[in-house]
N, C-alpha and C positions, 0 to 999 in steps of 0.2 A: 722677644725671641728674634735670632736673626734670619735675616729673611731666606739661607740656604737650608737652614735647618727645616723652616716654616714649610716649605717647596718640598722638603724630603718625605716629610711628613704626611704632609697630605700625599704625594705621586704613595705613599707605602698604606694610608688610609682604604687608597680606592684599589690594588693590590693582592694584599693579601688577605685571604680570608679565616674564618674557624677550619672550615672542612678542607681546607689544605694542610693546615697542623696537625688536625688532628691523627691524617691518612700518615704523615710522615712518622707520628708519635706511635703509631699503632706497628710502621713499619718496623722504626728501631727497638721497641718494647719485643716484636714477637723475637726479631733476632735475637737479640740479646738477652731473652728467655730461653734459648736454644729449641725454639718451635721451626715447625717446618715453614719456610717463607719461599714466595715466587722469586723472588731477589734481595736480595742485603743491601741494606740501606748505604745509601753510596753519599758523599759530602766532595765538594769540586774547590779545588781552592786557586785562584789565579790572580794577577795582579791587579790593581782597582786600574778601569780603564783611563785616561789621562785627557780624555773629551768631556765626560761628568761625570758628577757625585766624588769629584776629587778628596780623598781625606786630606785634612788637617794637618801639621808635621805633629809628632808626637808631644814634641815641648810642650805646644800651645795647648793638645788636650788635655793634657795634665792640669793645666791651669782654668781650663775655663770647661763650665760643667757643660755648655750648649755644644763647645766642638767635641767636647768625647762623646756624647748623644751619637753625634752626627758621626763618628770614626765608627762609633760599636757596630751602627748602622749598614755602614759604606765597605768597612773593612777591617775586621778583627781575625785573625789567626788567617788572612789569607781570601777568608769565605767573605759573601758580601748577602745580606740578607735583603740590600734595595736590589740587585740583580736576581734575586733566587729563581722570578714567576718567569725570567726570559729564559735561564739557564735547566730548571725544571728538574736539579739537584735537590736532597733530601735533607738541606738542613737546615734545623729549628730556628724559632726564630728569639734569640735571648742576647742580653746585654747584662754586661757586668760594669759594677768603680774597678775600671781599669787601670791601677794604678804598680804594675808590678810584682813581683816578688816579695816585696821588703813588709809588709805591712806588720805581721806577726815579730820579726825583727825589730820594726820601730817600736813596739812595744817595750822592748827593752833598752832603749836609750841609742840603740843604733845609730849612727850618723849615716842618713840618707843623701847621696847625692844624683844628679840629673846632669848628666853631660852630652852638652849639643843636641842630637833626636834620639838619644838612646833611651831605653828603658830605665828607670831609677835603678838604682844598686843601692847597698848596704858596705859600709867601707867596715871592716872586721875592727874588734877591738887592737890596740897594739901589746896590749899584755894582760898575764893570766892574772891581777889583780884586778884590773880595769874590766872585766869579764864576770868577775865572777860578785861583784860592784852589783854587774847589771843584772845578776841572777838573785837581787834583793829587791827589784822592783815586783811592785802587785802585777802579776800578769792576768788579773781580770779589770782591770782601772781600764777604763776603756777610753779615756780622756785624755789619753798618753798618746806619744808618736804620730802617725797617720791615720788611727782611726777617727776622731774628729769625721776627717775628710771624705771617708767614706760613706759612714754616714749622711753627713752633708748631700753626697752624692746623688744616693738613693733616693732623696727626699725630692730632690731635683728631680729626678726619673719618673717620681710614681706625679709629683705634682705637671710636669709635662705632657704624660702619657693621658692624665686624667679628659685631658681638653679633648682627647682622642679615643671614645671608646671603643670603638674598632680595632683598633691599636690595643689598645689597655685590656683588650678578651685574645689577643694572640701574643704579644710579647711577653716574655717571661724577666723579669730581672731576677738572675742568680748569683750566687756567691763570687764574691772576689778569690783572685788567689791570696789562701791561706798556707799553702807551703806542705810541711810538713814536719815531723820535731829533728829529725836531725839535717835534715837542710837548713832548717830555720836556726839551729845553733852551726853549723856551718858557717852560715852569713854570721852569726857574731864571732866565733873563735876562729874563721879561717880555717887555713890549712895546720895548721896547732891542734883542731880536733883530732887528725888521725895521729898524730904523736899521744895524744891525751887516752884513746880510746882503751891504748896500748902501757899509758903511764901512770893515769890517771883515771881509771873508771869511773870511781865514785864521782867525782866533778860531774863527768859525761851523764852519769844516769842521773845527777839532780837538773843538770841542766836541757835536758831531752826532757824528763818529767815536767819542769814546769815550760818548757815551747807545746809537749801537749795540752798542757791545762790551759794555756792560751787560746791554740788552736781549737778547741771545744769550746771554750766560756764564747770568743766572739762569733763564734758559729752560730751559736743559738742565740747572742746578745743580737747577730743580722736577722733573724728568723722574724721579725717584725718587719724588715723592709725589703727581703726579696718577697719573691710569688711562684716559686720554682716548681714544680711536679712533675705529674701526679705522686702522690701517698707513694715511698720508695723508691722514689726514682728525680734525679735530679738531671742536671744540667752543666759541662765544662768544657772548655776549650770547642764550643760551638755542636756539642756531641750529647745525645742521652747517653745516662751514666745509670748502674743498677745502684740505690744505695743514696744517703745526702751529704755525702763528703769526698772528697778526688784528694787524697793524700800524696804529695811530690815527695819520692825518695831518687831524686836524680842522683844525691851524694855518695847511696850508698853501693853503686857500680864501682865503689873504690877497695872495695871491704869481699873479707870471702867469704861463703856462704853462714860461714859458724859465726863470725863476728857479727852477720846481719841478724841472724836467727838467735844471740842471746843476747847480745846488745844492744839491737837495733828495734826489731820487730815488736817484739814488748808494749814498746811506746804507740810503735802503730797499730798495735790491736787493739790498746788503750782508747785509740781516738775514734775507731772502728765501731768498737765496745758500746761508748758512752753513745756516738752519734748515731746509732741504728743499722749498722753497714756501710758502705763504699768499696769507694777503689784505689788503688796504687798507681803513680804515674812516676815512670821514667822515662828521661830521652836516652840516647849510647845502647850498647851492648847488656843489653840483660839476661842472655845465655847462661853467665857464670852461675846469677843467681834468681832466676826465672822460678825453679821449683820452691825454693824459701818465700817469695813471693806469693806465691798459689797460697802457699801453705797456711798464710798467715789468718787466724781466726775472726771471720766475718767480713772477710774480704768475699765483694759479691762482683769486680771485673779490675779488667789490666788494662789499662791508656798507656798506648807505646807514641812517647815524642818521636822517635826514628826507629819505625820497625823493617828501614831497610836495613839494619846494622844486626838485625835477629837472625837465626831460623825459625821463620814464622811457622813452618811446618811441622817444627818439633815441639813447639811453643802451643803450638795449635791443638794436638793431639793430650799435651799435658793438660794445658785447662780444658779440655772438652770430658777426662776423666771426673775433674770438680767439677764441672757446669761453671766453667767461672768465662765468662763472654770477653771478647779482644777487642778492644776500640781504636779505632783511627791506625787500622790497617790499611801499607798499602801494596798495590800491586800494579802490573807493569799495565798502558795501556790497551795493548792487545788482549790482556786477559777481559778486560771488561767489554771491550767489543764485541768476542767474540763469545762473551759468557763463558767462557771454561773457571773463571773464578769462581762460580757457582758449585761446580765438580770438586775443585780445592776447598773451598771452604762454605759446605751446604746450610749453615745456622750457624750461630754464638758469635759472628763478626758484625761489625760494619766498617766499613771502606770510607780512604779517605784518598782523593787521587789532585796529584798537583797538577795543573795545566799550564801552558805559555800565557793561555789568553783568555778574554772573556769568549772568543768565535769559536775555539778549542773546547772548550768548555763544554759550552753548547752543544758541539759537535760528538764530544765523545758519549756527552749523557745521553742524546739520541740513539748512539749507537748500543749501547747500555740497555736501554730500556726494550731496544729492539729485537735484542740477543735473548733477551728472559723468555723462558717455557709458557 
């Protein structure tokens, strides 16, 4: 092991504890139960500081299992889990095989590329033969594309953490991003799906059908190598999630409400269905189609990638008629200092708030904590 990692480990050893997770797990469970709470579980995200715990550039974790360890650690979506005990924000403590969007994709012959520090992508097929080619492969062959790797991954994780049981009774490893079935055919057909949806149904709905049978079979083929909970309740993008699966329909913010509701939804209720419940995650404007959303059977919450592009307020009032709880909300600093976010939104959130800095940070969770009744 090398010896930044070694140092990370131990300084997160003597750190964190059970009875700080568990406080935080109980916070975002009761929210997200739509129970009555002292405050909403708040998540702080700011730049990893550039004196220590430096991540990695992203290439290099891709490639090597010890520097992603040390990235999930230091800084994943922003949040930093070696910072949490200074910063005294709310969020859990979980690691994912970080390895993009594509994996569900690679499945089907995808040509994955990695350029410079960016995230991998999925280069789309260049024609509807060569597509529909890749709509012949087994999408539970799990030996395909980048799963391998994944796996691999996890194995890395649970044998690392083992050295560390302290560690290994608070960290949770959860699922990878698995997408969702018409993103995930998106990444293979491009921008040719929305001509298809329109031209070519039938294609559409075999090819959605088997990106969900994918997204199911490896779900439960990882269910050996995360440790996610408790019973219902999972873990994404650094947030408790109602439910064991966080479905991404970023794609379908292209579509109107009917085209999502007999085309689209189907498939994600399907993946809902089989997996026991979750949740839907979009970034952009979800306004158009926020109630089709709601609406979708055994959908138990809503992950907004940019809920400043909503009307949270009306978004709010909708799911609150379902009981269906809002994640990684966010709102303006003043609101949380002064608590009035409380008043706006009294249960079924939790908050997610960007900072400049780790001092920022700090500063505003203080204010935060000080503002609660």
């Amino acid at each position: 092991m090398n010896a930044r990692l070694a140092k990370l480990l131990d300084h997160l050893a003597a750190t964190l504890t059970p009875e700080r997770e568990a406080e935080i797990e109980d916070l975002h469970r009761r929210a997200l139960s739509w129970e009555p709470v002292e405050r909403l579980p708040l998540v702080i995200s700011y730049p990893a500081p550039s004196d220590r715990w430096v991540p990695y550039p992203h290439a290099e974790a891709l490639a090597d299992p010890e520097k992603m360890l040390f990235n999930e650690l230091v800084s994943a979506w922003g949040t930093s889990i070696c910072h949490r005990a200074e910063v005294g924000d709310d969020l859990p403590c979980t690691i994912r095989a970080n390895f993009g969007c594509v994996l569900i994709a690679s499945l089907f012959g995808a040509r994955i590329e990695q350029v410079e520090d960016n995230p991998p992508w999925a280069r789309s097929f260049q024609s509807r033969a060569e597509f529909v080619a890749a709509l012949q492969r087994d999408p539970l062959d799990f030996t395909q594309g980048w799963c391998p790797r994944v796996l691999e991954r996890y194995e890395f994780y649970r044998a690392t953490l083992t050295a560390y049981p302290a560690l290994n009774r608070v960290i949770k490893l959860v699922l990878p991003d698995l997408q969702g079935p018409m993103d995930t055919v998106e990444l293979l057909r491009g921008c040719d799906l929305y001509l298809d949806l329109l031209q070519d149904s039938a294609l559409v709905a075999d090819a959605l059908s088997k990106a969900a049978a994918a997204q199911i079979g490896f779900a439960r083929h990882l269910a050996r190598y995360v440790n996610d909970g408790p019973h219902g309740w999972a873990h994404q993008h650094g947030f408790l999630i109602r439910g064991p699966i966080l479905i991404r329909i970023d794609s379908a913010i292209m579509l109107s409400p009917r085209m999502y509701r007999e085309q689209i939804a189907p498939h994600d209720a399907r993946v809902l269905r089989e997996l026991g419940g979750g949740g839907l995650h979009s970034c952009g404007n979800v306004n158009l189609n926020g109630v089709e959303y709601l609406n979708v059977p055994k959908l138990q919450c809503l992950d907004l990638g940019q809920p400043e592009m909503n009307d949270l307020d009306k978004l709010y009032i909708q799911a609150r008629e379902r009981r269906v709880p809002l994640l990684r909300v966010t709102v303006q600093e003043g609101e949380l200092t002064s608590g009035s976010v409380l008043r706006r939104f009294p249960t079924g959130v939790s908050l997610l708030h960007p900072a400049k800095s780790l001092a920022d940070a700090r500063r505003i969770m203080s204010a935060y904590l000080g503002a609660a009744p």
